[in-house]
C-alpha positions, -999 to 999 in steps of 0.1 A, spaced: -162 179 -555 -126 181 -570 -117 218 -580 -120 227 -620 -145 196 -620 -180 205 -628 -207 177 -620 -245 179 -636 -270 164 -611 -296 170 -631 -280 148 -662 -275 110 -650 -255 92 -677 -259 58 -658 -289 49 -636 -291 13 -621 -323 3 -599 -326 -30 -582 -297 -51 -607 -294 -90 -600 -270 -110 -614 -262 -145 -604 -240 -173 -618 -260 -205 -608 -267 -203 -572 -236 -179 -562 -254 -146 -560 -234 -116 -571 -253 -85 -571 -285 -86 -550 -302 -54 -555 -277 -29 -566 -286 5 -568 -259 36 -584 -269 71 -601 -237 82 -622 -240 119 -628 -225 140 -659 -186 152 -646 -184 127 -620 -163 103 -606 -177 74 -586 -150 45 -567 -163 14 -559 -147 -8 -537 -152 -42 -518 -137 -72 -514 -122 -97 -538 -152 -111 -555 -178 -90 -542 -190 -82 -575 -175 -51 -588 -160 -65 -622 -193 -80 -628 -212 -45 -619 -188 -30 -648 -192 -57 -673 -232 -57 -665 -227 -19 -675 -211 -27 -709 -233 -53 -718 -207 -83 -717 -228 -99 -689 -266 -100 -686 -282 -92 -659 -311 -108 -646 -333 -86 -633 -333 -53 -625 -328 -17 -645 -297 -6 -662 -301 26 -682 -268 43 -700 -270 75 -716 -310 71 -713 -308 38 -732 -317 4 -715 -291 -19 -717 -311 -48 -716 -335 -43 -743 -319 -28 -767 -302 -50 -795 -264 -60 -804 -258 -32 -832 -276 -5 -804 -253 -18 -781 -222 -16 -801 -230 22 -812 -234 27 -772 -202 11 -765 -186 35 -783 -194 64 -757 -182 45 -729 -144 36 -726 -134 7 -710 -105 7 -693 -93 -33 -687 -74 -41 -658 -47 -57 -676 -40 -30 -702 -54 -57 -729 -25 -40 -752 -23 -67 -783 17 -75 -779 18 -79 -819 8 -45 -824 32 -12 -819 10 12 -800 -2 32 -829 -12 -1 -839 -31 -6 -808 -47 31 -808 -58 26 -840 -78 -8 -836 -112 10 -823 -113 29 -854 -120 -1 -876 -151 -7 -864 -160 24 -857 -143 48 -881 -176 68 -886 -180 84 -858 -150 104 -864 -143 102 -899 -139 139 -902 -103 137 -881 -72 121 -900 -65 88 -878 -28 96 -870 -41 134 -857 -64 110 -834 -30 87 -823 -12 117 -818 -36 137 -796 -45 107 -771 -12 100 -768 -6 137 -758 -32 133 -736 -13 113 -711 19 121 -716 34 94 -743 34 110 -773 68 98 -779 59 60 -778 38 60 -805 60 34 -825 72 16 -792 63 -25 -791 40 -33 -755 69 -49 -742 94 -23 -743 67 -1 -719 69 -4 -679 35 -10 -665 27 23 -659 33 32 -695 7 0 -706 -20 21 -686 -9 50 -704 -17 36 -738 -44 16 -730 -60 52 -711 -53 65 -747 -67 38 -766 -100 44 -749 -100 83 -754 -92 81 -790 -131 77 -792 -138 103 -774 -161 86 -748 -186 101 -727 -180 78 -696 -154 58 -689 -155 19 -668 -121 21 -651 -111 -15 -638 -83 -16 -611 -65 13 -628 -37 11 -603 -32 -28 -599 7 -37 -602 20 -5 -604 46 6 -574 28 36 -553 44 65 -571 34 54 -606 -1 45 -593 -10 83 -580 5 92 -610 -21 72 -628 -47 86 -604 -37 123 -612 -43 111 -647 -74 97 -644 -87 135 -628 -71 152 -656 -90 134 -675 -121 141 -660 -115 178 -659 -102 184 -696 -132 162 -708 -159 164 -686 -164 125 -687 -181 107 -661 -160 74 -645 -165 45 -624 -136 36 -613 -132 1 -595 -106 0 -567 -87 -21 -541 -66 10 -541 -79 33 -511 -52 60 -524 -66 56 -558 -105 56 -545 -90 92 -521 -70 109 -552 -101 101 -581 -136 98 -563 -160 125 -559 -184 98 -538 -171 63 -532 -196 33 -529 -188 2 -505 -204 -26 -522 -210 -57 -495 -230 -81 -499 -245 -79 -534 -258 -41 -523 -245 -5 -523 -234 -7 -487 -230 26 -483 -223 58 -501 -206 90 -495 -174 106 -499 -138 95 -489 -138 116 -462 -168 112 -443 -163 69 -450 -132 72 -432 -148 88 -400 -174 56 -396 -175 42 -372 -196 12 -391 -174 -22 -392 -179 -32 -431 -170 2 -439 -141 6 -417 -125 -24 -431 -116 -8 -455 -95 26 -439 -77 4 -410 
């Protein structure tokens, strides 16, 4: 456990027993098991199309799963309906691996967005107070009336980090948080992402090729091979086995 970070066993905000998800006969997940507990921060990592964009997007509701449960914030995914899971989406931040910043849109502009649809849930707090805040958050208050293409990468994740906490989630889905940034700006990002976690108390999973990333954010890290949770511990005791799937991954 990472110091100033304060982790609820007793509260799981995600539980997942058994999950299945296929597209036609390729077989994705096969049985994938995760508890996500209040305060903490989970890596996953495995190879290139083992499944962990799918585990995130099965989380969120954008893909249906087959079988299997899939409880968030005591609520099952599958069975409740599209208005349920649109009030539930708003307590879980996803973070896109691309940034997903709308290039037409200045970055207040962008931070903004979420509260169309959702203004209600924090109607009680003037919408620039909101840009201004999660922009202070990480660090870019300053950009607020900057275009996406005059910020480096670094500064995309920034915004886009922003854009998710101006709804004040509970957890957030963090999707290659570090992919195309040079080494310096992604521990940067990383640092960011326990900042986060420590100001706010939110839980995160955070997928990873990044094993610096996966070190700097994780509380336990998950292996997931072959449709399963491999394996799961933390980044420390992972790097001592001496188990070849796992050690793939620190050599």
């Amino acid at each position: 456990m990472k110091p100033g970070v304060t982790i609820d066993f007793n509260k799981p905000v995600i539980e997942i027993e058994d999950l299945w998800k296929s597209f036609g006969t390729n077989h994705v997940l096969k049985g994938f098991n995760l508890t996500l507990h209040q305060g903490e921060n989970i890596a996953v990592m495995g190879k290139s199309g083992s499944g962990k964009s799918v585990l995130i997007k099965c989380i969120i509701g954008l893909l249906t799963i087959d079988k299997g449960k899939l409880t968030v914030l005591g609520r099952s995914v599958p069975e409740i309906n599209h208005k349920e899971l649109d009030e539930l989406r708003t307590d879980v931040g996803f973070q896109f691996q691309g940034s997903a910043l709308y290039d037409s849109m200045t970055v207040r502009e962008n931070l903004e967005f979420p509260l169309r649809r959702h203004r209600e849930k924090l109607k009680g707090i003037p919408v620039n107070d909101l840009v201004v805040e999660s922009l202070e958050n990480v660090g870019l208050a300053h950009a607020v009336d900057m275009m996406p293409e005059e910020l480096s990468g670094g500064m995309k994740k920034r915004v886009a980090l922003a854009r998710t906490l101006i709804m004040r989630p509970k957890i957030i889905l963090y999707d290659e948080p570090t992919s195309g940034l040079d080494p310096v700006t992604g521990k940067e990002i990383s640092l960011l992402i326990n900042e986060i976690q420590e100001r706010f108390q939110t839980a995160a999973i955070v997928i990873t090729h990044d094993l610096g990333c996966a070190k700097i954010t994780s509380d336990r890290m998950i292996i997931l091979h072959d449709g399963i949770n491999y394996t799961e511990s933390t980044y420390s005791e992972l790097n001592q086995s001496t188990d070849e799937p796992v050690k793939a991954f620190f050599t």
